[in-house]
BALOBA-1460 file (C-alpha; in Angstrom, 3 decimals):
// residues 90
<rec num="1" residu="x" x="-5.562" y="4.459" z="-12.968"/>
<rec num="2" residu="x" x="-6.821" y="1.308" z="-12.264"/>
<rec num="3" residu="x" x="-5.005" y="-1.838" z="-10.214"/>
<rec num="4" residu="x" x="-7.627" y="-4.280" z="-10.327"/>
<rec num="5" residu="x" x="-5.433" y="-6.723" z="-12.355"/>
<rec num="6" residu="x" x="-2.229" y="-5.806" z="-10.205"/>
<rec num="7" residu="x" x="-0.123" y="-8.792" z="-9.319"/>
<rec num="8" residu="x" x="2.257" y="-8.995" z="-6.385"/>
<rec num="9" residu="x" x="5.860" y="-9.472" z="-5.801"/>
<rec num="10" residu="x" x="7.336" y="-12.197" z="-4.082"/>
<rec num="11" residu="x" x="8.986" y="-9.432" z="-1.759"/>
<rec num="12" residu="x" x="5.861" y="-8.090" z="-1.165"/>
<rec num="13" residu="x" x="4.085" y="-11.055" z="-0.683"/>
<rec num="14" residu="x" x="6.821" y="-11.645" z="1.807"/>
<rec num="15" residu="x" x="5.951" y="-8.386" z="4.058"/>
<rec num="16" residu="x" x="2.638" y="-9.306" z="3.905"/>
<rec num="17" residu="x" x="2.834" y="-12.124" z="5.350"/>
<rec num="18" residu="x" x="5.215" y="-10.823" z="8.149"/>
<rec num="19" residu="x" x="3.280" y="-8.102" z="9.032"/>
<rec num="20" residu="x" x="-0.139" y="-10.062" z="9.067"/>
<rec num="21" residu="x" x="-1.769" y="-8.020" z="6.008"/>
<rec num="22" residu="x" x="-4.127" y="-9.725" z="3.923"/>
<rec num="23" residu="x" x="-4.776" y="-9.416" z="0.208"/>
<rec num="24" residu="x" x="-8.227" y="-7.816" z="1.274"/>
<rec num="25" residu="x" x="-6.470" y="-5.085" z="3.432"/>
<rec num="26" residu="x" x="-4.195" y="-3.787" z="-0.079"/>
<rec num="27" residu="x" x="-7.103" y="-4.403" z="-2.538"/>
<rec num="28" residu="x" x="-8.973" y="-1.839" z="-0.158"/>
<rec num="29" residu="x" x="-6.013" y="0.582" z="-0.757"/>
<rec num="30" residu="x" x="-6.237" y="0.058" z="-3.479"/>
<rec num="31" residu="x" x="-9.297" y="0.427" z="-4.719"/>
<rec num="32" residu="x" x="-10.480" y="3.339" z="-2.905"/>
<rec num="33" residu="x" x="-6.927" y="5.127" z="-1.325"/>
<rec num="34" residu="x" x="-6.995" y="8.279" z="0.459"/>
<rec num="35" residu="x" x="-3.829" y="9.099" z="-1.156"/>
<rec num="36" residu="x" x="-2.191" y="8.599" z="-4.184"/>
<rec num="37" residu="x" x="1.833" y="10.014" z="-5.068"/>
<rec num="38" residu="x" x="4.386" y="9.461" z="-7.643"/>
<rec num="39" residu="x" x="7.492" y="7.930" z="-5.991"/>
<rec num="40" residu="x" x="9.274" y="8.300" z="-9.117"/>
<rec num="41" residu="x" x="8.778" y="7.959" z="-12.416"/>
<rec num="42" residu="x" x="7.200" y="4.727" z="-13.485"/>
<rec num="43" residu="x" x="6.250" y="3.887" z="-9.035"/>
<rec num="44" residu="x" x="3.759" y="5.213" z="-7.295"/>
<rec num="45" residu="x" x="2.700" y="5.101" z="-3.585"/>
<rec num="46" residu="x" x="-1.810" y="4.401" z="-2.824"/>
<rec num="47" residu="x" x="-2.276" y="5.209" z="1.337"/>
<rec num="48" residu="x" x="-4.877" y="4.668" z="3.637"/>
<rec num="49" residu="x" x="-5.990" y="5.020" z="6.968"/>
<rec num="50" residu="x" x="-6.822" y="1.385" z="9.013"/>
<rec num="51" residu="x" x="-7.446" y="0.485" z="12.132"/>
<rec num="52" residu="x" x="-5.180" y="-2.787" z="13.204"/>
<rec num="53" residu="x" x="-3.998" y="-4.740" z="15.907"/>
<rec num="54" residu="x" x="-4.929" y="-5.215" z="19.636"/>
<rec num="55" residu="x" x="-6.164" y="-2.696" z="20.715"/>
<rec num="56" residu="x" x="-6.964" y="-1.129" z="17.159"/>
<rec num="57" residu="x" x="-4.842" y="2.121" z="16.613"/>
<rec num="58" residu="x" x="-4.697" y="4.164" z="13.567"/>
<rec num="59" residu="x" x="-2.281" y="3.142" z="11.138"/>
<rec num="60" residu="x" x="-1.435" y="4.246" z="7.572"/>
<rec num="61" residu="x" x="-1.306" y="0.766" z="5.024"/>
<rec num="62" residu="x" x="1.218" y="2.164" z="2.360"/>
<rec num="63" residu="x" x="1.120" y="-0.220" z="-0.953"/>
<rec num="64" residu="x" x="4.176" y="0.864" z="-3.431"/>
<rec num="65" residu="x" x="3.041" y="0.227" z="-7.410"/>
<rec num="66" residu="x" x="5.432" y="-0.171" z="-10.408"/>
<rec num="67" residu="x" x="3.018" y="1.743" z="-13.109"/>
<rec num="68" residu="x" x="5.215" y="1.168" z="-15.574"/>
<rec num="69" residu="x" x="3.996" y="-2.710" z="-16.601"/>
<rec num="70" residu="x" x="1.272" y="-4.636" z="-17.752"/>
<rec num="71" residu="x" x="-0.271" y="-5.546" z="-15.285"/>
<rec num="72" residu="x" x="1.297" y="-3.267" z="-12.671"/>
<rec num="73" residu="x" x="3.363" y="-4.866" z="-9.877"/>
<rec num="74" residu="x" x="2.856" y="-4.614" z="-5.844"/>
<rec num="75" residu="x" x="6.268" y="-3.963" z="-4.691"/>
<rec num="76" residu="x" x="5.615" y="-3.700" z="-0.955"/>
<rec num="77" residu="x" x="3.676" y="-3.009" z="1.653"/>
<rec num="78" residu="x" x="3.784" y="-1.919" z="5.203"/>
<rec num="79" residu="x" x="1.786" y="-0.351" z="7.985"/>
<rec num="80" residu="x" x="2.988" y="3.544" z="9.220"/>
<rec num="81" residu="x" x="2.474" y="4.537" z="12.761"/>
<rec num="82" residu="x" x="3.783" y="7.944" z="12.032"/>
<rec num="83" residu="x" x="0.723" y="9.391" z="10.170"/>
<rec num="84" residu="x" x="1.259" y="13.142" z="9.800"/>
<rec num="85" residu="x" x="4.819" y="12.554" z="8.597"/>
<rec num="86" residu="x" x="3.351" y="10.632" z="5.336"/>
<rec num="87" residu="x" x="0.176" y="12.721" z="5.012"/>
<rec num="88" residu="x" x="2.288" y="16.173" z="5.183"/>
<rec num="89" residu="x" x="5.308" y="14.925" z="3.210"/>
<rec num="90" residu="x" x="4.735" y="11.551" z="1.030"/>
């Protein structure tokens, strides 16, 4: 599936802009995730390894998807420190 035409939620917009990520950041997710799992049916969950903050460390960018609409909606977004707990169990 595509999510070029995706379209964000005020809630997520909200995160984003609390936890500094840019549009460029989730568009990379995206686009090209390393991950992709339902959540349920009709949301689905796009990962992907990032380096952030000062110093960089690894992080997981997590960008939640309702599927089930034209165009499909970005319901949040955050950042995961805890990267083998999402990459073994999603």
């Amino acid at each position: 599936m595509r999510y070029d035409d995706a379209v964000y939620t005020d809630h997520a917009r909200e995160k984003m802009a609390r936890r500094e990520l840019t549009t460029d950041q989730v568009m990379g997710v995206l686009q090209a995730p390393d991950a992709e799992f339902p959540v349920r049916p009709g949301r689905r969950v796009l990962q992907r390894r990032i380096r952030w903050g000062n110093p960089p460390q690894d992080y997981l960018l997590r960008v939640f998807v309702d599927v089930d609409r034209i165009p499909p909606e970005i319901v949040t977004v955050y950042l995961a420190s805890k990267i083998a707990k999402y990459e073994a169990n999603p």
